[in-house]
C-alpha positions as CSV (number, residue, x, y, z in Angstrom):
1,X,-24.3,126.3,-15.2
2,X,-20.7,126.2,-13.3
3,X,-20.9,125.5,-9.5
4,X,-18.3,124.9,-7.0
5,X,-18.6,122.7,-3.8
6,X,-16.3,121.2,-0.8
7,X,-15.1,117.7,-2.3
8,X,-14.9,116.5,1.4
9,X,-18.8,115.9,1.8
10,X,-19.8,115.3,-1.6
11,X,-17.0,111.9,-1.9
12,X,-18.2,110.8,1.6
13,X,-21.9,111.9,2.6
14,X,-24.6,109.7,2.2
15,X,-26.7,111.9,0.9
16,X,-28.4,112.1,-2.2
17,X,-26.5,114.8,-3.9
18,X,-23.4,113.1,-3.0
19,X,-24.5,109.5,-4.0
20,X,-25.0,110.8,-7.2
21,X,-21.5,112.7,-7.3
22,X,-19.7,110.1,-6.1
23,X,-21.1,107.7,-8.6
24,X,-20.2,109.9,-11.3
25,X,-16.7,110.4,-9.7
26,X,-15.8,106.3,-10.1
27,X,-16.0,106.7,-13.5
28,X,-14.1,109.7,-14.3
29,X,-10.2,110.2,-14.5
30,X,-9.6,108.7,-11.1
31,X,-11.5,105.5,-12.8
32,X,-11.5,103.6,-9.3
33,X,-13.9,104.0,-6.3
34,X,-12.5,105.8,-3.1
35,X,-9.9,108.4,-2.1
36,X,-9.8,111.8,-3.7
37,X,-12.1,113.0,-6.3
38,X,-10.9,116.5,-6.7
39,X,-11.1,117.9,-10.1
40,X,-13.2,119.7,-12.6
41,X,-16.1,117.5,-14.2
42,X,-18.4,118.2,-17.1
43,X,-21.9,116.2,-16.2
44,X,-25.7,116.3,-17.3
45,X,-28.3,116.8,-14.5
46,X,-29.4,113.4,-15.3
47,X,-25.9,112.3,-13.5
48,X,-24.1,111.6,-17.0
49,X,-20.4,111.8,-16.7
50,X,-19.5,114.2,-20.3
51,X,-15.6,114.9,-19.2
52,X,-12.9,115.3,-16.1
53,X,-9.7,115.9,-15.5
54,X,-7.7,117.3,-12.0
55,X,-5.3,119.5,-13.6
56,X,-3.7,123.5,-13.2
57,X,-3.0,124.1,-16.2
58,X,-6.0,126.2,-17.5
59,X,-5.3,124.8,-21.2
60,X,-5.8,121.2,-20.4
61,X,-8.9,122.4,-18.3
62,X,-10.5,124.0,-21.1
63,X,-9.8,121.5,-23.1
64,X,-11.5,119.1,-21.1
65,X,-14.7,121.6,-20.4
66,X,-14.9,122.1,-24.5
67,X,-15.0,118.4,-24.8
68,X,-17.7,118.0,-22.4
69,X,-19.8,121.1,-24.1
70,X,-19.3,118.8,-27.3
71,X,-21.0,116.0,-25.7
72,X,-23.6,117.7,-24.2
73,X,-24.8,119.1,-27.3
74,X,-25.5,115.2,-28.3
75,X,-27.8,114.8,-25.3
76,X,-31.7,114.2,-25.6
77,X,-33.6,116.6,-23.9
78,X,-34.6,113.7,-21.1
79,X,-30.8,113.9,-19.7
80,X,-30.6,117.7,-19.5
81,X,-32.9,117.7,-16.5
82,X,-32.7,116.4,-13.3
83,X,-34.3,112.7,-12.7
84,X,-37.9,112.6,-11.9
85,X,-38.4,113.1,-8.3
86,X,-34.6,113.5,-7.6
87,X,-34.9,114.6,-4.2
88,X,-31.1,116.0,-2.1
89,X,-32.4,115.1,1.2
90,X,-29.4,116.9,2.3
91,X,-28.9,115.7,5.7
92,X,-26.1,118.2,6.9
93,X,-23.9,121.3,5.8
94,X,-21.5,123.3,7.3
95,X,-22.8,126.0,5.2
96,X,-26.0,125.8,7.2
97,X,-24.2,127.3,10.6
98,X,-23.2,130.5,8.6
99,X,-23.5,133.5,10.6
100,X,-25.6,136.0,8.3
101,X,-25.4,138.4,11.1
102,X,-21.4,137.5,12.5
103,X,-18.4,139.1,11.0
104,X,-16.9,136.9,8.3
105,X,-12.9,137.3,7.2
106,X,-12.3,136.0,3.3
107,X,-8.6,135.2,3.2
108,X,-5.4,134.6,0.7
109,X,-2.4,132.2,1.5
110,X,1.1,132.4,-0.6
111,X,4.8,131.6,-0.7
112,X,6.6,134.0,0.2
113,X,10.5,134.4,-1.0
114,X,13.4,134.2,1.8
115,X,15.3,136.5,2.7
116,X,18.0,136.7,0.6
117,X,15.8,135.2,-2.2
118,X,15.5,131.3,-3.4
119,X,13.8,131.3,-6.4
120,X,13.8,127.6,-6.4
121,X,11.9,127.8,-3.1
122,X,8.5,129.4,-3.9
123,X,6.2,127.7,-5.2
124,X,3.4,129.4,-7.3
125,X,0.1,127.9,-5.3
126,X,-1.9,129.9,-3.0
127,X,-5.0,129.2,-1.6
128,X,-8.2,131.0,0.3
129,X,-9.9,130.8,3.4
130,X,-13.1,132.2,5.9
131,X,-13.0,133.2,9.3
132,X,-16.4,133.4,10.7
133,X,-17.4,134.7,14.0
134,X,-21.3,135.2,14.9
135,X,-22.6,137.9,16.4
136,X,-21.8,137.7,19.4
137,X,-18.2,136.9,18.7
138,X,-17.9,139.4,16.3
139,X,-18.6,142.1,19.4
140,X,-15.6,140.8,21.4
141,X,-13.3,142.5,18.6
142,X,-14.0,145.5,20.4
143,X,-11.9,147.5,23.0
144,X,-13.8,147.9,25.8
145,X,-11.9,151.0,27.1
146,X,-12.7,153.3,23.7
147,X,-10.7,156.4,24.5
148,X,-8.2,157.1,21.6
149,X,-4.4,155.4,22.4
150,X,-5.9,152.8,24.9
151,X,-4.5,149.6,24.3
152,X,-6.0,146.0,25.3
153,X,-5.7,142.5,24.8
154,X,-7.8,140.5,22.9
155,X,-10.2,137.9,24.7
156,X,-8.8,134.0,24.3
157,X,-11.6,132.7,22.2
158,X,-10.7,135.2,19.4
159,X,-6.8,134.4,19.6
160,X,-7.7,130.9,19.6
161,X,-9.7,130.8,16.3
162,X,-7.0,132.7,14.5
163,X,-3.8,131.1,15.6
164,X,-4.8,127.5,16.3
165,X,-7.1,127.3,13.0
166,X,-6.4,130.0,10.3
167,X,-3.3,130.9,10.8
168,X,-1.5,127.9,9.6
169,X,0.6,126.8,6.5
170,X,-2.2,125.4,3.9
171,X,-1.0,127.1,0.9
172,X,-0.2,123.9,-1.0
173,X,-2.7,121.7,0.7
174,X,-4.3,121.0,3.5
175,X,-2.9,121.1,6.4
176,X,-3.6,120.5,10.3
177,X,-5.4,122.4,13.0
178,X,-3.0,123.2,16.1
179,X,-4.0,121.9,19.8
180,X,-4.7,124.3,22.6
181,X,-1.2,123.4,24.1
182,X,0.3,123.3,20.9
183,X,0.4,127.7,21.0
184,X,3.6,128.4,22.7
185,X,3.2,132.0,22.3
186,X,-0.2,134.6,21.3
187,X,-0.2,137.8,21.7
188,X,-2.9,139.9,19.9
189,X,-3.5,143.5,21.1
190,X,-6.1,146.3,19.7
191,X,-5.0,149.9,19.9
192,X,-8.0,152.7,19.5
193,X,-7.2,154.9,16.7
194,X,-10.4,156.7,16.5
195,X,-13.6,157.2,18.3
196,X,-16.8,159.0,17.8
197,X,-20.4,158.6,18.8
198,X,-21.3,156.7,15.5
199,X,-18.0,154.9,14.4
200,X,-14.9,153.5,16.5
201,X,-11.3,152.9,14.3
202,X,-8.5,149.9,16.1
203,X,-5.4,148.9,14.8
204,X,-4.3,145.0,15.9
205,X,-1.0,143.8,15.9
206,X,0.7,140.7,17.7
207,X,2.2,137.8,17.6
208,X,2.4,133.7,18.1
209,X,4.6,130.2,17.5
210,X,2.5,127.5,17.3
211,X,4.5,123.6,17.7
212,X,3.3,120.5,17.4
213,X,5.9,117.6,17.8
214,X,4.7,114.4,18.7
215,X,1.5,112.7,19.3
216,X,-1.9,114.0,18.1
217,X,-3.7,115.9,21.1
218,X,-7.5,116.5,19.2
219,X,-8.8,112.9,19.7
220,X,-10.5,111.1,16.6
221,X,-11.7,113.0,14.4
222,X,-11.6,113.6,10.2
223,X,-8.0,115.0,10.9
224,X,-6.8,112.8,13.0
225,X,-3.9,111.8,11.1
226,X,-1.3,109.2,10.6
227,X,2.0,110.2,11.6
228,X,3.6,111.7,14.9
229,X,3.9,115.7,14.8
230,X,7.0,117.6,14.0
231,X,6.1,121.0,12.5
232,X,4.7,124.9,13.3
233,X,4.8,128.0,12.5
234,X,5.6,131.6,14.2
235,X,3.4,134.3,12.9
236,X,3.2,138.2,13.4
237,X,0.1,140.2,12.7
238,X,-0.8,143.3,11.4
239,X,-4.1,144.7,10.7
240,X,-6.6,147.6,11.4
241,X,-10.8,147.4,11.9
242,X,-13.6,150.1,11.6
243,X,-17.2,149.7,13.6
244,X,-20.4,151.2,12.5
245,X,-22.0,152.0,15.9
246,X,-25.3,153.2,13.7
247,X,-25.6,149.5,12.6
248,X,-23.5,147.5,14.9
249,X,-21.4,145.9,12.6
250,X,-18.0,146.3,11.4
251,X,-17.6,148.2,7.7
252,X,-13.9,147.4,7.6
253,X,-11.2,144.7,8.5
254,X,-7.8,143.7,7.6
255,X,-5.2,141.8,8.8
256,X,-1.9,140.7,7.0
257,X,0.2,137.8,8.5
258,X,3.7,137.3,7.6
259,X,4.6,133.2,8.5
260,X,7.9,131.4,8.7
261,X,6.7,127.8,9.2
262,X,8.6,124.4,9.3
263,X,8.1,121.1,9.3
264,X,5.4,119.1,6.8
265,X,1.8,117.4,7.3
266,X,0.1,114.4,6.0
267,X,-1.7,116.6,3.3
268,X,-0.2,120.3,3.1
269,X,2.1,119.5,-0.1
270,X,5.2,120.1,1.2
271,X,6.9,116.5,0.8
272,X,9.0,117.3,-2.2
273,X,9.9,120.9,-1.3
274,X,12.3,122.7,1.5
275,X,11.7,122.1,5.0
276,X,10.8,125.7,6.2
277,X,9.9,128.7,4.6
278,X,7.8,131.7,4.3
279,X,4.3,132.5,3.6
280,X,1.8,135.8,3.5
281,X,-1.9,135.7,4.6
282,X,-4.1,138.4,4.1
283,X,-7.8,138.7,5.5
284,X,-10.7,141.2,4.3
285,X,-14.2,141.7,5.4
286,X,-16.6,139.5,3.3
287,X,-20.3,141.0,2.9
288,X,-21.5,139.5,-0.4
289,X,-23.0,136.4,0.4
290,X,-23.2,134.9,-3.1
291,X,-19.1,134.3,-2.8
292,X,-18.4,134.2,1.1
293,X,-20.9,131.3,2.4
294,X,-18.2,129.3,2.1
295,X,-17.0,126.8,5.5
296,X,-14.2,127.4,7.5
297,X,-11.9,124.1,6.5
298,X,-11.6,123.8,10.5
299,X,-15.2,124.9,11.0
300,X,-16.1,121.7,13.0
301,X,-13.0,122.1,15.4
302,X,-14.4,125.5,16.6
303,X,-16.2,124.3,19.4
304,X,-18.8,126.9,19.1
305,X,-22.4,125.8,20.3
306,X,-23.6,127.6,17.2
307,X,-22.1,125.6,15.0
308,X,-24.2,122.9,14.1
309,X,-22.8,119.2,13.8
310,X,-23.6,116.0,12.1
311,X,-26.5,114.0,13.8
């Protein structure tokens, strides 16, 4: 069976899941206990390590996943099972605040080329990301004045989530989450495009430049990090929304962001490359929860009371 899962937690909870992972994890192609343990690993439910490697290039991945398949097929039947009485005792997941009920945004990053074109410039990573917004959120999206050609801001919170947490540049890596103060500039408004008794049609356009040059305004946290600011990013926004009245929930969302950021972060993977450049976001409504239950990287900065935190 192939899973997926937030390395984050599982190299750093005390849980049981993640004792077991991270024990695992020492002994695979990191060999050393600590830091990172990103990568693709090949185990037994009993907690054997079979294979691992942290690569992008899909032939040394396979490589490493047939090896693994090659071990496994060695295995006695008592390590292709879970421990006796194994028990998670999971403790605490993001995953656990996900609003069923919200509106959820699934999301792509890239390099973009400049304009005139550098080649040398764009890189060939990209990346994903979730919005979420509960319910009640969710309903904030829409124009309160509903005649067709009325025009209206949005409300703060919403502006907020985007442009201090999503819209930032993590393409290569990850990067940080902007302070409050740090928005220099947010403009998002909603145009009515359609309305009817039963569905209601908005486009949303706008703007912001986000800076952050000096010291670290968030307080301690799991970003805090180790150097003094110097980067941001000025966006512009683009997208269009359709609500189901019938079932109060939206049946369509997109937004495309164009970026032109500068500067680097501790972990966004920009050290080696140019100092500014361009990148494209777009955003789609999620409604299959098998592939969208998936945390906001920022998710514990949102300061929502229905996001529940660590005890």
């Amino acid at each position: 069976m192939a899973s997926t899962d937030e390395v984050w937690r599982l190299q750093g909870a005390s849980d049981e899941d993640a004792l077991m992972f991270q024990s695992i994890a020492n002994k695979g192609h990191y060999r050393k206990k600590g830091g990172s343990r990103q990568g693709i690993y090949v185990l037994s439910p009993s907690g054997r390590l079979l294979s691992s490697v942290n690569s992008l290039n899909p032939d040394v991945v396979l490589e490493i996943i047939k090896e693994g398949l090659k071990k496994w097929d060695t295995l006695p039947a008592t390590q292709k099972s879970l421990p006796e009485n194994f028990n998670k005792k999971i403790k605490h997941r993001w995953e656990d605040s996900y609003p069923i009920d919200g509106l959820i945004l699934q999301g792509a990053k890239s390099d973009l080329l400049s304009d005139p074109p550098s080649f040398d410039n764009r890189g060939d990573r990209w990346n994903m990301d979730h919005i979420w917004f509960n319910k009640e959120e969710a309903l904030l999206w829409l124009p309160k004045d509903q005649v067709v050609g009325s025009i209206q801001e949005c409300p703060e919170l919403i502006k907020e989530r985007l442009f201090r947490f999503h819209f930032v540049d993590n393409v290569r890596g990850q990067t940080l989450p902007f302070a409050p103060e740090e928005i220099k500039l947010s403009k998002l408004s909603l145009e009515v495009t359609s309305s009817t008794e039963s569905m209601l049609s908005f486009s949303i356009s706008g703007s912001a430049n986000a800076v952050a040059k000096g010291d670290w305004l968030l307080g301690e946290n799991d970003w805090t990090p180790n150097h003094t600011l110097d980067h941001g990013i000025k966006t512009q926004v683009l997208g269009n929304a359709t609500f189901d009245k019938t079932i109060n929930q939206f049946i369509e969302f997109e937004l495309v962001i164009l970026g032109k950021w500068f500067g680097k972060t501790q972990n966004n993977g920009r050290k080696l490359g140019p100092d500014q450049g361009n990148i494209g976001i777009f955003y789609t409504i999620s409604n299959n929860l098998e592939t969208s239950i998936i945390a906001p990287a920022f998710v514990d900065m949102y300061n929502a009371d229905w996001i529940k935190k660590p005890s």
